[in-house]
C-alpha positions in Angstrom: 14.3 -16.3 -34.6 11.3 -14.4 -36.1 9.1 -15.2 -33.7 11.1 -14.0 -30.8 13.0 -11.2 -32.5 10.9 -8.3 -31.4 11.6 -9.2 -27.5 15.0 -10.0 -28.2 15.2 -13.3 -28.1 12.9 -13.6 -24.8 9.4 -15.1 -24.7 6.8 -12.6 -23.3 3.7 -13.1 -24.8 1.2 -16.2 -24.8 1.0 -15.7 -28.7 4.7 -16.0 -28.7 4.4 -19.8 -27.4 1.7 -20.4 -30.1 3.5 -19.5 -32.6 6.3 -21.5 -31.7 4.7 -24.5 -30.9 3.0 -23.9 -35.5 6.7 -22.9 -36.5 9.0 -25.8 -34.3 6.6 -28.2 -33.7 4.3 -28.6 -37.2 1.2 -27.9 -34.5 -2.2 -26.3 -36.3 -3.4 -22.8 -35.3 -6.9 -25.1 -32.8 -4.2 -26.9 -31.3 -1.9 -24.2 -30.6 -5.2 -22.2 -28.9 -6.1 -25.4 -27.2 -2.2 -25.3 -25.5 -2.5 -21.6 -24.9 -5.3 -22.6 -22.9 -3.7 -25.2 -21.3 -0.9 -23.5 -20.0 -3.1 -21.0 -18.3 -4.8 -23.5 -16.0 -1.9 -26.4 -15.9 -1.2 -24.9 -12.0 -4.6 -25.9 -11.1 -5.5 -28.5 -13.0 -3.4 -30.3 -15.0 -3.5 -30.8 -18.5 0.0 -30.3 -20.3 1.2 -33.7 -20.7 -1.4 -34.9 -23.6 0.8 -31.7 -25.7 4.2 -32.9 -24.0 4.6 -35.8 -26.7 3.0 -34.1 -29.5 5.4 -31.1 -29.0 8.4 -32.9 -28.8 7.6 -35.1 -31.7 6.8 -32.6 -33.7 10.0 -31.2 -32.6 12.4 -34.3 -33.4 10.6 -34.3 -36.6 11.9 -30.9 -38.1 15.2 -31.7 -36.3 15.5 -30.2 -33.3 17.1 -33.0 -30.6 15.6 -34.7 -28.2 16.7 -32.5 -25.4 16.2 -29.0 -26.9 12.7 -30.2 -27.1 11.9 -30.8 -23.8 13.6 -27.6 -22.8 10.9 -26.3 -25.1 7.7 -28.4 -23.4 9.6 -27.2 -19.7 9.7 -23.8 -21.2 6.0 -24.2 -22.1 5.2 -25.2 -18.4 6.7 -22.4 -16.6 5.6 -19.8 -18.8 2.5 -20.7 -17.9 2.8 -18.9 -14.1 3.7 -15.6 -15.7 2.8 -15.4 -19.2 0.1 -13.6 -20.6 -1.5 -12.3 -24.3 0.2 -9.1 -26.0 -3.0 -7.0 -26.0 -3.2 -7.4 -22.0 0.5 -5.8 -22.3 -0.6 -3.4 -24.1 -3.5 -2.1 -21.5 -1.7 -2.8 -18.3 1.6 -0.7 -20.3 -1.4 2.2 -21.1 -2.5 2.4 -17.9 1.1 2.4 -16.2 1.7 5.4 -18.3 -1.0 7.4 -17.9 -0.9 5.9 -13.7 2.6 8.0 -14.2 1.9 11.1 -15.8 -0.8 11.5 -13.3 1.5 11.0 -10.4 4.4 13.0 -11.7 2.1 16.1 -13.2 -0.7 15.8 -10.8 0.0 13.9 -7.4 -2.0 15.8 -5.5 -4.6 14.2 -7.2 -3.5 11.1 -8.2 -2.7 10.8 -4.5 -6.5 11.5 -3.8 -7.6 8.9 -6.3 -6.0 6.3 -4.4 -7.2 7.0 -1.4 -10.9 7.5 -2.2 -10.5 3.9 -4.4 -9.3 2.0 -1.2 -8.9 -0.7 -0.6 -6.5 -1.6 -3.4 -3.5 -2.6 -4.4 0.0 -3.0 -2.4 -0.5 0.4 -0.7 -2.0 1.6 2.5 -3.2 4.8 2.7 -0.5 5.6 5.4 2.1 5.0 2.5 -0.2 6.8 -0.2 -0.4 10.3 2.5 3.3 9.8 3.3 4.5 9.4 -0.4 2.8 12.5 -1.2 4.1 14.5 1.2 7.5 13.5 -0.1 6.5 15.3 -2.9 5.7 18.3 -1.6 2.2 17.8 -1.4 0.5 19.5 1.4 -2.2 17.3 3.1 -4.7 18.4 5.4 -6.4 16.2 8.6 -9.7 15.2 8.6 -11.7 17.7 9.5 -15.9 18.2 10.7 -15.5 21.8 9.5 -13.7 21.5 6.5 -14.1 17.9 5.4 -16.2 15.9 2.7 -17.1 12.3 2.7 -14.5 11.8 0.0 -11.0 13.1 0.3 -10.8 15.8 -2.2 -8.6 18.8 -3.8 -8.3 22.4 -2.1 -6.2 25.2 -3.2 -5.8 28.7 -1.9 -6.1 31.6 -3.3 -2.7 32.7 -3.7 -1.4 33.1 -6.9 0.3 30.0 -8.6 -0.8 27.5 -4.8 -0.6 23.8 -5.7 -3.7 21.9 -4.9 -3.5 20.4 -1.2 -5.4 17.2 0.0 -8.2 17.4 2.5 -8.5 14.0 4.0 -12.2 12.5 4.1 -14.7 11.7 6.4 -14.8 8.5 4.6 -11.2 8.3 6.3 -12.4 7.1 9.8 -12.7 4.0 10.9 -16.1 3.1 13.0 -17.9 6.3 11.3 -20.7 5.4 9.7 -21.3 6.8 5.9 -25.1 8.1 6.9 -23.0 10.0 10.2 -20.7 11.4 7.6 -23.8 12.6 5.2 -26.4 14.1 7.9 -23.1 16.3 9.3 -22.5 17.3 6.0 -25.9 18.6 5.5 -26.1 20.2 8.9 -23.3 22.1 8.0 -24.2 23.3 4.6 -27.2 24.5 6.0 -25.3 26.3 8.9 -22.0 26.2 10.2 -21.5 24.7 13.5 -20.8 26.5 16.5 -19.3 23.7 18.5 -19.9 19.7 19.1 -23.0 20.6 20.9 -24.5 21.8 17.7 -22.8 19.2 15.5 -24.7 16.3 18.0 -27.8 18.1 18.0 -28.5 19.2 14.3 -26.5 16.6 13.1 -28.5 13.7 15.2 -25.2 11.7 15.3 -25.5 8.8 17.4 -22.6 7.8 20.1 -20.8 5.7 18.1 -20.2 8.3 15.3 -19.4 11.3 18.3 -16.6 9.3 19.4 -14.9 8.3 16.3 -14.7 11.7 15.1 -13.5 12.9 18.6 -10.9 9.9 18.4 -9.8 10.7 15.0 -9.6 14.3 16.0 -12.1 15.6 13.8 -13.0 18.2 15.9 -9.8 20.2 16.3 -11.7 23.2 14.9 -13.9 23.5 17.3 -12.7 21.6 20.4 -8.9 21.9 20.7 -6.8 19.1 20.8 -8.6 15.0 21.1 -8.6 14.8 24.7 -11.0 18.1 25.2 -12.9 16.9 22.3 -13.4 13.6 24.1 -14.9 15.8 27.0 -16.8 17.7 25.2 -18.2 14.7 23.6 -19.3 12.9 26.6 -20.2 16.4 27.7 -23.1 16.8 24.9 -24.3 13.4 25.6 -25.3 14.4 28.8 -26.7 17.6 28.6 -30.8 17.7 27.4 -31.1 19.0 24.7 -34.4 21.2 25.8 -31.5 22.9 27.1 -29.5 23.6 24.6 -30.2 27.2 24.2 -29.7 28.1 27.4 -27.4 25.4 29.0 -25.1 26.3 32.3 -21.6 26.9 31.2 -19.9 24.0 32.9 -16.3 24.1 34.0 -13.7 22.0 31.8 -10.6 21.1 33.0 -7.7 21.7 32.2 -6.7 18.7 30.3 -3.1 18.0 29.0 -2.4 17.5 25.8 -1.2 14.2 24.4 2.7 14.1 23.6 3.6 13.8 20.1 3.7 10.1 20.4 0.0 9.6 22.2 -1.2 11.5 19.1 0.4 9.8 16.4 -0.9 6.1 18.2 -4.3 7.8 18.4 -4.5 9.1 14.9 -3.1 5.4 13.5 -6.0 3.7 15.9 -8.7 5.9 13.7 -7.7 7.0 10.4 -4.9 4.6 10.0 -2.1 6.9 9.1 -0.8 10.2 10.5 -0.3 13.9 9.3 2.4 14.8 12.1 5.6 12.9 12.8 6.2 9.3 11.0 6.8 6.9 14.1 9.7 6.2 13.0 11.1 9.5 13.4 9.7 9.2 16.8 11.8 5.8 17.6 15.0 6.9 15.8 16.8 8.5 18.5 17.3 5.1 19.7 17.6 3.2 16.5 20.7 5.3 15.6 22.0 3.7 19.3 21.7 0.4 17.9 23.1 1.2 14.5 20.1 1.1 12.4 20.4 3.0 9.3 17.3 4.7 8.0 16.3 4.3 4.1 18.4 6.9 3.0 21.6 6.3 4.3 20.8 2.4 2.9 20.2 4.2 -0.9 23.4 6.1 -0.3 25.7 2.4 0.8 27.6 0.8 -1.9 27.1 -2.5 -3.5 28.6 -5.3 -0.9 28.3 -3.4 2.1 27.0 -4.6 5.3 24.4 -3.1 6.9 21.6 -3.4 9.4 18.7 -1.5 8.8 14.8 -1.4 10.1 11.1 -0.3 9.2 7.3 -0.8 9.2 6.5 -3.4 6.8 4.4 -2.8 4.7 4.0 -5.7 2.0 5.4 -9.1 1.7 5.5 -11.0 -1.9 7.1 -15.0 -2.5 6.1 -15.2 -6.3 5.1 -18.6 -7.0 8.5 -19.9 -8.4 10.9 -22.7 -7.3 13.0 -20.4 -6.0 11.2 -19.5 -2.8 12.4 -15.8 -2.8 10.0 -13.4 -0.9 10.7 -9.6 -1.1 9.3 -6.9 1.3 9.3 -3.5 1.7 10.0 -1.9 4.6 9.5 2.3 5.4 10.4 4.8 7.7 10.2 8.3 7.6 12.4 9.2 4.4 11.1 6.3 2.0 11.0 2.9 1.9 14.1 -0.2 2.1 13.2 -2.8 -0.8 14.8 -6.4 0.8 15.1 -9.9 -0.8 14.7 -13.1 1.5 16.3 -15.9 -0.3 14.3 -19.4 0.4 17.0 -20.7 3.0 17.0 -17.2 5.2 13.0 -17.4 4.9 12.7 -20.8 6.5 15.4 -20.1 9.2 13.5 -16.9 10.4 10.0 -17.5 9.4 8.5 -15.7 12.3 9.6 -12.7 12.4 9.7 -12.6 8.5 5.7 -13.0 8.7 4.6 -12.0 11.5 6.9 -8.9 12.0 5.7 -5.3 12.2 8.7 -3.4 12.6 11.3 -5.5 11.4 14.9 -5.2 11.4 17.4 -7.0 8.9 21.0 -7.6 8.5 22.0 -8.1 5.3 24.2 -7.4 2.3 23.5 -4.1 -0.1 23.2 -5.1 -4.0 22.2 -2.4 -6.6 20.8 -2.3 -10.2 20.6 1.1 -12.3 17.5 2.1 -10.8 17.0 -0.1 -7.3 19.0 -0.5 -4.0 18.3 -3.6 -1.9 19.3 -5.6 0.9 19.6 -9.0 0.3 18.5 -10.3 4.0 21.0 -12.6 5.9 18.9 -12.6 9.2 15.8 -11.2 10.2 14.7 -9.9 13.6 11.1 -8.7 14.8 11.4 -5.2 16.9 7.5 -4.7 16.6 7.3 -4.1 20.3 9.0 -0.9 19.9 6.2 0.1 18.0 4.2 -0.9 21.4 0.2 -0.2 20.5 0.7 1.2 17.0 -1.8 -0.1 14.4 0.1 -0.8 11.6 -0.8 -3.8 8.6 1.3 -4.8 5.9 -0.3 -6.3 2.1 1.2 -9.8 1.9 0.7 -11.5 -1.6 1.6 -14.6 -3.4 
């Protein structure tokens, strides 16, 4: 009782099975480091069963039966996948809390942490820029004018402004870092007058004019990504002995890209977007087919049955006999938490792993704090999402 009392009766800690294997079992303080040890590696390689006997023995011997003790060895086994010493606790619980503070004081910046540490964790920075927005921070695109290689912090000069997020250079995908840093310093010596100038003083090579004109980067100066585009192929082929006193060539009068060509584009380059979540964009006719969106799913009650869809965005089956594997799905008010149980995973593995967009029917359950469907079949809708770049973090 002692040894478990301060978790209540549960065993947490690794120095929680030590000291029950010195108190139950008669074992010495070497032996009880030598099956701490053991348990941490038995997954991989073995190495429980020479303390199996000696535990249960010890066990029998201060009168504890036969079976109790090899509940106690199984015990010993399984903690093994999960279980780890209180001083680790006590970090990872530090750094949760101050990980919180951050976000719920500062998320402007908290949000710009994340994105400047990528890659990491379960989160993509699509999720990180859309979480942030949800609360209420403003972000701002990625910008040759405005932006750094880093995302970073801006705030206006009106009196009691939040700080905003400028998205990075760093942001692009197919920019290189020594692109980023020779525009920067071009700038900082002068600001540019259009892409002309920013090819020119900046020396930026092909490669490095189109992915910023893909990623939009040049909306300052050019208009919207399709001019930019022009413009860009426009500058390649001008000489630049010329430069001072080039024609003035006609542009044509491009059209700009719909709402949904943009968001695809900006998802191709920067892997997220600042204007409408696709969702939003596809939800018109996900209503048609009775899909309810994240909110409506927090707002059903416990038992209901519902049907529901979204991007997915990470996939988990902890290690366990159970063969559960949860997944998070999101659309463009939050995200749908959903548990697979092992028979529902086998029966629609495909579209459980290889889905994009994936739809679920299933059954709402609820604790204090979480809503989720518990999955009773899975369907992949990911051609609705047609080109859209979109990757979800699977873990084990």
């Amino acid at each position: 009782k002692a040894v478990l009392e301060r978790t209540l009766g549960v065993t947490i800690f690794q120095e929680q099975v030590m000291q029950i294997a010195i108190v139950a079992a008669g074992f010495t303080p070497g032996d009880a480091d030598r099956l701490r040890r053991a348990m941490a590696a038995w997954k991989r390689k073995g190495g429980l069963e020479p303390f199996k006997e000696k535990l249960i023995d010890g066990m029998l011997a201060r009168g504890y039966t036969e079976t109790y003790a090899a509940q106690i060895f199984e015990m010993v086994k399984g903690f093994g996948e999960y279980g780890f010493p209180e001083s680790h606790a006590a970090s990872f619980a530090l750094l949760v809390y101050v990980s919180a503070w951050l976000k719920c004081h500062h998320p402007a910046g908290f949000a710009a942490g994340l994105l400047n540490s990528q890659p990491l964790g379960f989160y993509a920075p699509a999720q990180i820029v859309y979480d942030a927005k949800r609360h209420g921070v403003v972000v701002h695109a990625v910008d040759v004018v405005h932006s750094d290689w880093l995302s970073r912090l801006v705030v206006d000069k009106l009196p009691g402004q939040k700080p905003a997020i400028r998205l990075g250079l760093k942001s692009i995908k197919g920019l290189s870092e020594k692109g980023a840093q020779q525009l920067i310093a071009a700038r900082d010596a002068t600001m540019f007058i259009d892409i002309d100038d920013i090819r020119q003083r900046a020396t930026l090579d092909t490669k490095d004019m189109h992915a910023l004109a893909e990623a939009d980067a040049f909306c300052s100066l050019a208009g919207h990504r399709r001019d930019a585009l022009w413009e860009t192929l426009g500058s390649e082929l001008r000489p630049r002995l010329l430069t001072s006193a080039r024609q003035v060539e006609q542009q044509p009068q491009l059209l700009p890209p719909t709402e949904g060509e943009e968001v695809l584009a900006d998802y191709q380059r920067v892997g997220l977007t600042l204007r409408s979540h696709p969702l939003k964009l596809l939800r018109p006719a996900l209503k048609k087919m009775r899909l309810k969106s994240s909110d409506e799913i927090i707002a059903a009650r416990p038992g209901q049955l519902v049907r529901t869809t979204g991007i997915v965005i990470n996939r988990q089956r902890p290690d366990t006999d159970s063969g559960v594997t949860f997944a998070t799905l999101e659309d463009e008010y939050g995200f749908i938490n959903v548990t697979v149980w092992k028979t529902i995973a086998e029966r629609y593995r495909v579209p459980l792993t290889q889905s994009r967009l994936m739809t679920v029917y299933g059954v709402i359950e609820r604790d204090e704090t979480t809503v989720y469907v518990v999955a009773g079949r899975l369907v992949d809708h990911s051609a609705m999402l047609g080109a859209l770049a979109t990757a979800s973090r699977d873990f084990r």
